[in-house]
ROZA-829507 format. One record per residue: residue in one letter; x, z, y of N, C-alpha, C, O in turn; residue number from 1. Coordinates in steps of 0.05 Angstrom, whole numbers, plus 5000, padded with zeros to 4 digits. Atoms other than C-alpha are relative to their C-alpha. Example, Ala and Ser with C-alpha at 12.3 -4.5 7.8 and 13.67 -1.06 7.14 Angstrom:
residues 2
+---+------+------+------+-------+-------+-------+------+------+------+------+------+------+-----+
: r : n.px : n.pz : n.py : ca.px : ca.pz : ca.py : c.px : c.pz : c.py : o.px : o.pz : o.py :   k :
+---+------+------+------+-------+-------+-------+------+------+------+------+------+------+-----+
: A : 5018 : 5000 : 4976 :  5246 :  5156 :  4910 : 5018 : 5000 : 5024 : 5039 : 5013 : 5024 :   1 :
: S : 4984 : 4999 : 4976 :  5273 :  5143 :  4979 : 4985 : 5014 : 5022 : 4995 : 5018 : 5044 :   2 :
+---+------+------+------+-------+-------+-------+------+------+------+------+------+------+-----+
end
This chain:
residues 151
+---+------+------+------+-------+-------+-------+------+------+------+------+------+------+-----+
: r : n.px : n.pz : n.py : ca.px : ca.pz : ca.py : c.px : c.pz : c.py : o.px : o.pz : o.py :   k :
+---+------+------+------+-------+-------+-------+------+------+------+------+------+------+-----+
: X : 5010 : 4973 : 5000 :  8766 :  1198 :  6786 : 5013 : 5016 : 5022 : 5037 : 5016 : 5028 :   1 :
: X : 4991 : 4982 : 4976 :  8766 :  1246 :  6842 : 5006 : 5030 : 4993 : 4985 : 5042 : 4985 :   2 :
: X : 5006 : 4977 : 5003 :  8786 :  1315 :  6832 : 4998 : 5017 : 5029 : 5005 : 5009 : 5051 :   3 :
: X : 5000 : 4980 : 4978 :  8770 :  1379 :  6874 : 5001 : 5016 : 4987 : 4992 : 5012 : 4965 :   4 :
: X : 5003 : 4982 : 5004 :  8782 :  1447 :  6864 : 4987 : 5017 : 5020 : 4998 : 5014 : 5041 :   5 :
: X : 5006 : 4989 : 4977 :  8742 :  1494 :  6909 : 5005 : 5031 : 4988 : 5007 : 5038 : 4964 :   6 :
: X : 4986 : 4970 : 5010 :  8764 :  1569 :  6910 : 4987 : 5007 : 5022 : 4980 : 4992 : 5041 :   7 :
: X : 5012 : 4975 : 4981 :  8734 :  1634 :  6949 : 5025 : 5013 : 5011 : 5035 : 5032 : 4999 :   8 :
: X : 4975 : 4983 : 4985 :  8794 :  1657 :  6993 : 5017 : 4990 : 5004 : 5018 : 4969 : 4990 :   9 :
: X : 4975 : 5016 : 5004 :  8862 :  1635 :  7012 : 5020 : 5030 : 4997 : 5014 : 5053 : 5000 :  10 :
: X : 4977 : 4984 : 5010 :  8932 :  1664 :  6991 : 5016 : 5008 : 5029 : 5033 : 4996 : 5042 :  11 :
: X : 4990 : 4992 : 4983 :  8944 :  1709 :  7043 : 5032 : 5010 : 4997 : 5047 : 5011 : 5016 :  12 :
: X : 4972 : 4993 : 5003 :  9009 :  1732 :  7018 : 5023 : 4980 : 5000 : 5047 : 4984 : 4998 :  13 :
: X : 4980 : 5023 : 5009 :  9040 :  1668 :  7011 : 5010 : 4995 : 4973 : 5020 : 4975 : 4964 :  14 :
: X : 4987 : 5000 : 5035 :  9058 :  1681 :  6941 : 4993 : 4977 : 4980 : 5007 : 4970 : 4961 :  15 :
: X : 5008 : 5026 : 5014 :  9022 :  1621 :  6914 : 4999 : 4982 : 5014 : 5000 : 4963 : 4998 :  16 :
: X : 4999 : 5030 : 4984 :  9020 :  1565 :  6962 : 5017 : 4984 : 5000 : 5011 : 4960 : 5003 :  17 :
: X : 4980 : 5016 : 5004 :  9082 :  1540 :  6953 : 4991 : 4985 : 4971 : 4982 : 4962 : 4972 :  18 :
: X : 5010 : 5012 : 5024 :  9066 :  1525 :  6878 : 4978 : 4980 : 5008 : 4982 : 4955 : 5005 :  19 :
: X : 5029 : 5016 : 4998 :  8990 :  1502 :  6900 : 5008 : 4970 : 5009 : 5002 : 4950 : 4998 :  20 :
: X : 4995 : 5033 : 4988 :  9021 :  1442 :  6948 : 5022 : 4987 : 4982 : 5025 : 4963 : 4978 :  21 :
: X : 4988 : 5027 : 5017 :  9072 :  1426 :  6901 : 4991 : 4990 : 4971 : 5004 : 4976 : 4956 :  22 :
: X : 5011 : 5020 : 5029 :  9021 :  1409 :  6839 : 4975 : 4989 : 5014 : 4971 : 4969 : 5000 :  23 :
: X : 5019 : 5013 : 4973 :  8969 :  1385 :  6887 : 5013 : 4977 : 5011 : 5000 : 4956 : 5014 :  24 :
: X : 4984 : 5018 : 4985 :  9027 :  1345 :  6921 : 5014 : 4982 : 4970 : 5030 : 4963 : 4973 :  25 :
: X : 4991 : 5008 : 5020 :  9043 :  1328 :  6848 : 4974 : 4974 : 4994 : 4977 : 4950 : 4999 :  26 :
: X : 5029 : 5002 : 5017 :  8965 :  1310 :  6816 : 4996 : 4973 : 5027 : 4982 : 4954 : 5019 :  27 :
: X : 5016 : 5025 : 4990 :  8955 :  1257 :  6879 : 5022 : 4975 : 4998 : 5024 : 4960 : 5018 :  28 :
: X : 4990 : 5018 : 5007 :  8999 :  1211 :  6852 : 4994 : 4990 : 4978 : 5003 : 4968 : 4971 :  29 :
: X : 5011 : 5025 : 5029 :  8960 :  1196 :  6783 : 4960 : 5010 : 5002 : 4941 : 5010 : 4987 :  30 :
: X : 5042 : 4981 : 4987 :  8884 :  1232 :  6823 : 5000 : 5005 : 5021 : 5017 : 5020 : 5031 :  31 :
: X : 5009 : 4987 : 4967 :  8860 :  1242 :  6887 : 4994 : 5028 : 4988 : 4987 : 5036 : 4966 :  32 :
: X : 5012 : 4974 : 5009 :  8849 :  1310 :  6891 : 5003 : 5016 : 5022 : 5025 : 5021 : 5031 :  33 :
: X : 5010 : 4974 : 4973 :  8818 :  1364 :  6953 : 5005 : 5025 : 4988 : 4996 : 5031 : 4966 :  34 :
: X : 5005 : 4979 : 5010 :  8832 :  1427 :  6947 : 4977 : 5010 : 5030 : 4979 : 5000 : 5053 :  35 :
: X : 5018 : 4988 : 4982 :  8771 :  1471 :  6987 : 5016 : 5024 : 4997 : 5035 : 5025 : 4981 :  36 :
: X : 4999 : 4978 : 4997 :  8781 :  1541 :  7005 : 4977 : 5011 : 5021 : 4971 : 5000 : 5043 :  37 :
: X : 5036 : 4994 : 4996 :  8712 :  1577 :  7021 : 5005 : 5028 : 5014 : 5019 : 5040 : 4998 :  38 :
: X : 4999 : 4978 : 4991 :  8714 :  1642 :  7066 : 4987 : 5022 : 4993 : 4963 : 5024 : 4998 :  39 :
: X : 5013 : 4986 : 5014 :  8704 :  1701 :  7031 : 4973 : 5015 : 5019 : 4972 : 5022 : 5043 :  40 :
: X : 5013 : 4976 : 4982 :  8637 :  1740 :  7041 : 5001 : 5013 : 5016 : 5024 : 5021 : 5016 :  41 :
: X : 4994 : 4976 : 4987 :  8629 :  1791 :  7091 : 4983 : 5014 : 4983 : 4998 : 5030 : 4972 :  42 :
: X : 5005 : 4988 : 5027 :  8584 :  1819 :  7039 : 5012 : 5020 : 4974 : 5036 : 5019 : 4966 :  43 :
: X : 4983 : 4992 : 5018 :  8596 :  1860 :  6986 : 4984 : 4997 : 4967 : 4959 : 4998 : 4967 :  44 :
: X : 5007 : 4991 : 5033 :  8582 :  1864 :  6903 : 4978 : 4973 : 4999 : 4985 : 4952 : 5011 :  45 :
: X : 5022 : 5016 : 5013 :  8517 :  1821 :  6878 : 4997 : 4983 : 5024 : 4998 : 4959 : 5018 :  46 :
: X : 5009 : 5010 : 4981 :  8503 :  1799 :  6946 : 5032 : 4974 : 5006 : 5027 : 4950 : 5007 :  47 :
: X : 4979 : 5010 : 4993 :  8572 :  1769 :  6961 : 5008 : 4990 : 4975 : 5029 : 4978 : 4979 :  48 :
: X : 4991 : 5018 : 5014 :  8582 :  1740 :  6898 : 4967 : 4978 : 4994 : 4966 : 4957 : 4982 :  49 :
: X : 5026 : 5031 : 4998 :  8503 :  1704 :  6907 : 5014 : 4981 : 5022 : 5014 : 4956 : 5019 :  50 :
: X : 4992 : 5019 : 4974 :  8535 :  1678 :  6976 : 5017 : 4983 : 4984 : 5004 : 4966 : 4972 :  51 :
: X : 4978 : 5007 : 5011 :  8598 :  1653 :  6946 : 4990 : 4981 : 4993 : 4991 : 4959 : 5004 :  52 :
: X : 5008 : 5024 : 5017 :  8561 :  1618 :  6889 : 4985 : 4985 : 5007 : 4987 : 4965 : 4994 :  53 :
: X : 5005 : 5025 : 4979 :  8521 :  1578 :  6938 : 5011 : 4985 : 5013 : 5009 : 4960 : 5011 :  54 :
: X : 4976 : 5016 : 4987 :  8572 :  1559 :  6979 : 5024 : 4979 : 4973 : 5028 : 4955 : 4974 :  55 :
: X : 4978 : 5008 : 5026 :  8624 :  1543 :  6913 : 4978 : 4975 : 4996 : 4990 : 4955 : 5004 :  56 :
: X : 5011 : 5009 : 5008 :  8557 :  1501 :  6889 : 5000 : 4969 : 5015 : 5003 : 4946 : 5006 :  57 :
: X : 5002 : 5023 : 4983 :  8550 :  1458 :  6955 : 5027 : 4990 : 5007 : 5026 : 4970 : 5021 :  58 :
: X : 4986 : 5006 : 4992 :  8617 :  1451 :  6964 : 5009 : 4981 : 4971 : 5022 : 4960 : 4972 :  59 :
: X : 4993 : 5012 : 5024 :  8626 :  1427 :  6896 : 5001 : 4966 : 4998 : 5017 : 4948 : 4992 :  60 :
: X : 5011 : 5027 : 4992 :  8587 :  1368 :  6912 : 4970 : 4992 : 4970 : 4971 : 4998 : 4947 :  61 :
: X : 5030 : 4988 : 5015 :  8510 :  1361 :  6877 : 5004 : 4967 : 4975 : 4986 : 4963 : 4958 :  62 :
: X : 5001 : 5020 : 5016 :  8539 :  1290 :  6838 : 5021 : 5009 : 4974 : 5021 : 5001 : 4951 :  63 :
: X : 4977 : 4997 : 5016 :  8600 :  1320 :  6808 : 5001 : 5017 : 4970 : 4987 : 5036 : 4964 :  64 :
: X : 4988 : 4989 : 5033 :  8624 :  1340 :  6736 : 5009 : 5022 : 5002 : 5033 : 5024 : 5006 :  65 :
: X : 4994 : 4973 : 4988 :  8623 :  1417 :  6749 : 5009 : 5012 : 4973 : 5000 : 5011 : 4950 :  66 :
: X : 4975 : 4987 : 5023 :  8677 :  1454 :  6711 : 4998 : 5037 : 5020 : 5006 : 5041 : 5043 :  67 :
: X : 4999 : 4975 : 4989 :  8667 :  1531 :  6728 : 5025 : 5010 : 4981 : 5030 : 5002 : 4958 :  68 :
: X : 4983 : 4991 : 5012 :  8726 :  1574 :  6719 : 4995 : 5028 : 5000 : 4990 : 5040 : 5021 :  69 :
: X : 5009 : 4976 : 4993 :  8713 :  1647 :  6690 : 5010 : 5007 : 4971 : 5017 : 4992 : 4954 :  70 :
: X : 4977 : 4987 : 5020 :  8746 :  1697 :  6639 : 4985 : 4999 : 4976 : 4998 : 5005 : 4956 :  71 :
: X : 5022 : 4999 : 5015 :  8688 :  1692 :  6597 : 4998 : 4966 : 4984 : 4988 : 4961 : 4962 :  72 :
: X : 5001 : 5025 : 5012 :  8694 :  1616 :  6584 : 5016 : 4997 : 4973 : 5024 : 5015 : 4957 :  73 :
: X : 4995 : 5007 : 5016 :  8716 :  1570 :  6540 : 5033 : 4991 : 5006 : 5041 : 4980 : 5027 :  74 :
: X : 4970 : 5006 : 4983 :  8801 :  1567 :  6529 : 5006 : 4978 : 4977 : 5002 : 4981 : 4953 :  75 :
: X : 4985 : 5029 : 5008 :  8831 :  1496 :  6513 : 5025 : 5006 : 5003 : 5037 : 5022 : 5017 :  76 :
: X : 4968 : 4997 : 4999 :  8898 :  1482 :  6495 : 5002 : 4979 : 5023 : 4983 : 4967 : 5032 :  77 :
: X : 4998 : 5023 : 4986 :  8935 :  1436 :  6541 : 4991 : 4973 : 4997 : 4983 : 4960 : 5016 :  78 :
: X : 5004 : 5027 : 5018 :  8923 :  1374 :  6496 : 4966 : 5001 : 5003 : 4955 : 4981 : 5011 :  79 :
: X : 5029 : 5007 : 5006 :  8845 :  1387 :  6488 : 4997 : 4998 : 5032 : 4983 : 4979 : 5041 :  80 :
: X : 5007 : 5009 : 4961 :  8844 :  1390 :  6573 : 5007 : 4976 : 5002 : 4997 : 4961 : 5018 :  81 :
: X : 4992 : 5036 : 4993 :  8874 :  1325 :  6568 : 4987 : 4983 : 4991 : 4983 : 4963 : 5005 :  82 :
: X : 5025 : 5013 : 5002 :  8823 :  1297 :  6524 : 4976 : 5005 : 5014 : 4966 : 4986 : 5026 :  83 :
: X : 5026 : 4996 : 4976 :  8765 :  1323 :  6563 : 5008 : 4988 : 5022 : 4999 : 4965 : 5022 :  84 :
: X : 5002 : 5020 : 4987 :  8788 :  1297 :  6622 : 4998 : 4971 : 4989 : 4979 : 4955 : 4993 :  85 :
: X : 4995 : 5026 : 5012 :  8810 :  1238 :  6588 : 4963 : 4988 : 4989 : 4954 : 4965 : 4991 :  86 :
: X : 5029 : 5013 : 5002 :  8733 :  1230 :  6567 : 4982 : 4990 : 5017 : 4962 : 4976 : 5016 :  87 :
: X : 5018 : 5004 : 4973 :  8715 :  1234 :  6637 : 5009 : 4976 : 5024 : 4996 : 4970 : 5044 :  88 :
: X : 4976 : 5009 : 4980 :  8769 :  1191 :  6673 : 4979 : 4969 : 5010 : 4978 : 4961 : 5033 :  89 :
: X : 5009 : 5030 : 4994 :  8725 :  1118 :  6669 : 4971 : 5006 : 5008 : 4958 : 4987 : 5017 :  90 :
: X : 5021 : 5004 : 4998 :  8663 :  1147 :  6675 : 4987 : 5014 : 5029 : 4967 : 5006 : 5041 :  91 :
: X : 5006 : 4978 : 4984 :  8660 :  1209 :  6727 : 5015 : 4997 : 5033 : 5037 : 5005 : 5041 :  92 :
: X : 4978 : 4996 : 4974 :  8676 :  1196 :  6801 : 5011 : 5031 : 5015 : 5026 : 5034 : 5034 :  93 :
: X : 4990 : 4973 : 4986 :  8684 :  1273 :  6812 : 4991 : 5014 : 4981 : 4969 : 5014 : 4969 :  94 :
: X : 4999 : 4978 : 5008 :  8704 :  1325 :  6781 : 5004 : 5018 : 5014 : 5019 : 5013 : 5032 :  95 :
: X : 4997 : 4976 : 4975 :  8702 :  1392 :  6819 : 5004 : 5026 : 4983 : 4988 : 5026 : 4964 :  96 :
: X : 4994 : 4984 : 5016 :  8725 :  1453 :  6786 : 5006 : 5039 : 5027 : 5026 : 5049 : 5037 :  97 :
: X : 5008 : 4974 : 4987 :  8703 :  1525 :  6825 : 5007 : 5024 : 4989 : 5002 : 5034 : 4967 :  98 :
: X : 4990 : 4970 : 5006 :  8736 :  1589 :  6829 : 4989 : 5019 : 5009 : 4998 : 5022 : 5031 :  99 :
: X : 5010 : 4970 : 4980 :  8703 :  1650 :  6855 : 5018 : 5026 : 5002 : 5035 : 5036 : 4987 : 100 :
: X : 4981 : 4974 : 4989 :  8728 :  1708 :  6897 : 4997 : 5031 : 4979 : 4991 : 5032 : 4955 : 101 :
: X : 4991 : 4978 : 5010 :  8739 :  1778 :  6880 : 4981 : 5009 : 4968 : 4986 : 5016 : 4945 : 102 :
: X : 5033 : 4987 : 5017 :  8663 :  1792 :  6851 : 4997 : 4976 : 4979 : 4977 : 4975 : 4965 : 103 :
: X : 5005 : 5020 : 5015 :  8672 :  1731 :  6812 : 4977 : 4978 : 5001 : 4969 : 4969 : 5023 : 104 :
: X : 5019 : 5028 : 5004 :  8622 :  1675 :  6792 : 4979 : 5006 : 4998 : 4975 : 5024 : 4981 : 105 :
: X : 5028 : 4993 : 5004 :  8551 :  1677 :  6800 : 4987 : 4988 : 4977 : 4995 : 4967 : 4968 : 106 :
: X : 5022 : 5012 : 5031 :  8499 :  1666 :  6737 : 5000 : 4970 : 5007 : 5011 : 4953 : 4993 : 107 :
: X : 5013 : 5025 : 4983 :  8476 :  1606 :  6780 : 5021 : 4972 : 4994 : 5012 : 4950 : 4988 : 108 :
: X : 4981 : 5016 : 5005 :  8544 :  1569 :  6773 : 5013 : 4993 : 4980 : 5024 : 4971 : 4978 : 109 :
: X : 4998 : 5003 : 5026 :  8559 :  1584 :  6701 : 4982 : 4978 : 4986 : 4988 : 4962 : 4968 : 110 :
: X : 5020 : 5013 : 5012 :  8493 :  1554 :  6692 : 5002 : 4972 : 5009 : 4986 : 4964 : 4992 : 111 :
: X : 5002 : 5014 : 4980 :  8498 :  1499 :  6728 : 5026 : 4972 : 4991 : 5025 : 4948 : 4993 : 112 :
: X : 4971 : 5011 : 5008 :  8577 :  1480 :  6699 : 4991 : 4988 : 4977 : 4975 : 4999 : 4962 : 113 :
: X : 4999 : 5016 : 5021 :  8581 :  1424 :  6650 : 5024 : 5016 : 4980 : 5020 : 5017 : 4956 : 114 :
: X : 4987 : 4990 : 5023 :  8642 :  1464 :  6620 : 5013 : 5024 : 5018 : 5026 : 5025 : 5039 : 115 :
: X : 4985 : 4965 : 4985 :  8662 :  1541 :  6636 : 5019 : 5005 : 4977 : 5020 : 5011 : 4953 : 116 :
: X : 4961 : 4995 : 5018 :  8743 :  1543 :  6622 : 5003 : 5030 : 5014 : 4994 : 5043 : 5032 : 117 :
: X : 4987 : 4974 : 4999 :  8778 :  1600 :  6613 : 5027 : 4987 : 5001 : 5034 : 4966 : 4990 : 118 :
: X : 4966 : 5002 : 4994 :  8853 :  1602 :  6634 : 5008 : 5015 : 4980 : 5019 : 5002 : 4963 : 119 :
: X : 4984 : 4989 : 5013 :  8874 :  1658 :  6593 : 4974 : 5018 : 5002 : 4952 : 5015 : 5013 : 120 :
: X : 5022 : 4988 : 5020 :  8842 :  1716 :  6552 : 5003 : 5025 : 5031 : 4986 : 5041 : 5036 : 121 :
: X : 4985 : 4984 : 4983 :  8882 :  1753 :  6612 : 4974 : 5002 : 5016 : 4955 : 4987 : 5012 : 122 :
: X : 5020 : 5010 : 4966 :  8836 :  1764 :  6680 : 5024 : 4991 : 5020 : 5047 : 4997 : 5015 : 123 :
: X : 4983 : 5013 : 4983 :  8873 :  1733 :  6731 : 4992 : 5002 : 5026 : 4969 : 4997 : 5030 : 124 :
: X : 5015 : 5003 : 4970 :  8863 :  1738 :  6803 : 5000 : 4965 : 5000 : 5009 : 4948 : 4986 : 125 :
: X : 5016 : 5030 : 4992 :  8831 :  1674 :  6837 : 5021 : 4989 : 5007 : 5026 : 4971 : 4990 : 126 :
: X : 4980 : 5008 : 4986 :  8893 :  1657 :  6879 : 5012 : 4993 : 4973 : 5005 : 4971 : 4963 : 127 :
: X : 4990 : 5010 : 5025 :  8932 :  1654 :  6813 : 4992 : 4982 : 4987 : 5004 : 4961 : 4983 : 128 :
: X : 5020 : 5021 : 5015 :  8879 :  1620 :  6777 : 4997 : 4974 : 5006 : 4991 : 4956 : 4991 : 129 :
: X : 5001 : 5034 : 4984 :  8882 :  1560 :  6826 : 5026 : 4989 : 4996 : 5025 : 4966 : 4987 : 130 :
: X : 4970 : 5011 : 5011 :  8963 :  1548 :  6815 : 5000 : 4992 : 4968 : 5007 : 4970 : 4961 : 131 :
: X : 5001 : 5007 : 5023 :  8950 :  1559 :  6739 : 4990 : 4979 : 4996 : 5003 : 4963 : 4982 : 132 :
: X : 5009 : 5029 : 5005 :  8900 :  1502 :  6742 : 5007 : 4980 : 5007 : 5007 : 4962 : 4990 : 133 :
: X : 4982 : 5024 : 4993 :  8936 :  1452 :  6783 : 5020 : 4995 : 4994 : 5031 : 4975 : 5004 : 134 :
: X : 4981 : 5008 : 5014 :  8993 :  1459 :  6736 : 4991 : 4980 : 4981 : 5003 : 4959 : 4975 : 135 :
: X : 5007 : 5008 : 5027 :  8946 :  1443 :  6677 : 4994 : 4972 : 5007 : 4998 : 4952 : 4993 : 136 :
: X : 5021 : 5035 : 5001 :  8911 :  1381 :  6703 : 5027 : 4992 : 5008 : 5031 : 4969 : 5000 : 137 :
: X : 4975 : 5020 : 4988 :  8977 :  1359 :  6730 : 5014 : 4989 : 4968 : 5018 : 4966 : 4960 : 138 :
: X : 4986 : 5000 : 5030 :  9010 :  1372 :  6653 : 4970 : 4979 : 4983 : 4974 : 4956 : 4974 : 139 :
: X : 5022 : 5019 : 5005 :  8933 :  1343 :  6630 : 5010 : 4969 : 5002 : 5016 : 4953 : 4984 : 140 :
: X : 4996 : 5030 : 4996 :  8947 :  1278 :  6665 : 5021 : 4984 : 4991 : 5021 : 4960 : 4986 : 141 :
: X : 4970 : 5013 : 5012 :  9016 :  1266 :  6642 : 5000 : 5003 : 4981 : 5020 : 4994 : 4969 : 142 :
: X : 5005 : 5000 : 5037 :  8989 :  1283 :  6569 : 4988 : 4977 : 4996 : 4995 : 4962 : 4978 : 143 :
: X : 5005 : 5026 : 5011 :  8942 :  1224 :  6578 : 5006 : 4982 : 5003 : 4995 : 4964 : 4990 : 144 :
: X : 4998 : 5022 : 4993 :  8981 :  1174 :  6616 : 5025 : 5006 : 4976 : 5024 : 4985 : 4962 : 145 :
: X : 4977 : 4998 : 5021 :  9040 :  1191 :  6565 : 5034 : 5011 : 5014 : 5057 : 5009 : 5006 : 146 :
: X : 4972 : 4987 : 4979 :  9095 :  1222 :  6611 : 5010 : 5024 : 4988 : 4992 : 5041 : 4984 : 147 :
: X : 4982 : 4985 : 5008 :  9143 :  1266 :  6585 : 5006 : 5027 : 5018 : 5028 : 5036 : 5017 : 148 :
: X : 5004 : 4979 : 4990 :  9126 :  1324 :  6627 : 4985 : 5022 : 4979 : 4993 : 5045 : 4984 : 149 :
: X : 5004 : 4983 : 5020 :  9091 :  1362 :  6568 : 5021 : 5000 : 4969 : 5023 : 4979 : 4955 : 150 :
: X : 4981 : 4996 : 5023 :  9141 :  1383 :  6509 : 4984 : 5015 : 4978 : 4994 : 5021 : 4956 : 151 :
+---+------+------+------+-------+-------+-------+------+------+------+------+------+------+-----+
end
């Protein structure tokens, strides 16, 4: 199984990148895994979050196991992310899991997602939202291979 994450923007502040490459630099030792970063709209409001969710859609890839991430979803504990993947691991060559920028996620992509996670009940900016997740699947994977990284 392949993962990808694709996200709308990069971390201009630096404040998260360090984390991002070291669970990224973690996750391709038991998963391949791309991260994308998609250039935000020049657009603004409805219009710039239709762009986005086109782009997020094709970049996703049109075979993959689409996991939309949005505050509105559905929130798993660590353990149930580890079974879900874990259901997908023999069968799914890609998983792709899409973040959207400021304006958030278009209808189009919700609809479209095999499963819309929620991180927290919190809102989260996107930039955040991408560290939080490449912790989980990292903690995920070491829940199902049995590694002593989750307590």
């Amino acid at each position: 199984m392949k993962l990808k994450v694709v996200s709308v923007g990069k971390d201009r502040s630096g404040l998260f990148s360090p984390g991002v490459l070291e669970y990224a630099g973690r996750l391709k030792h038991v998963a391949p895994v791309e991260l994308v970063e998609l250039k935000e709209s020049a657009r603004s409001g409805a219009q710039a979050k239709a762009d986005e969710g086109e782009r997020l859609l094709e970049a996703a890839g049109e075979r993959a196991v689409l996991v939309a991430l949005d505050e509105r979803g559905k929130t798993l504990t660590s353990v149930e992310l580890a079974q879900w993947l874990g259901r997908h691991l023999g069968t799914s060559p890609l998983v792709s899991f899409v973040i959207g920028g400021d304006e958030g996620l278009a209808d189009e992509v919700r609809a479209k997602a095999q499963l819309t996670l929620s991180l927290s009940k919190l809102t989260l900016p996107h930039r955040l939202a991408r560290l939080v997740l490449l912790e989980q699947l990292y903690r995920a994977f070491t829940i199902v291979r049995g590694e002593p990284y989750h307590k």
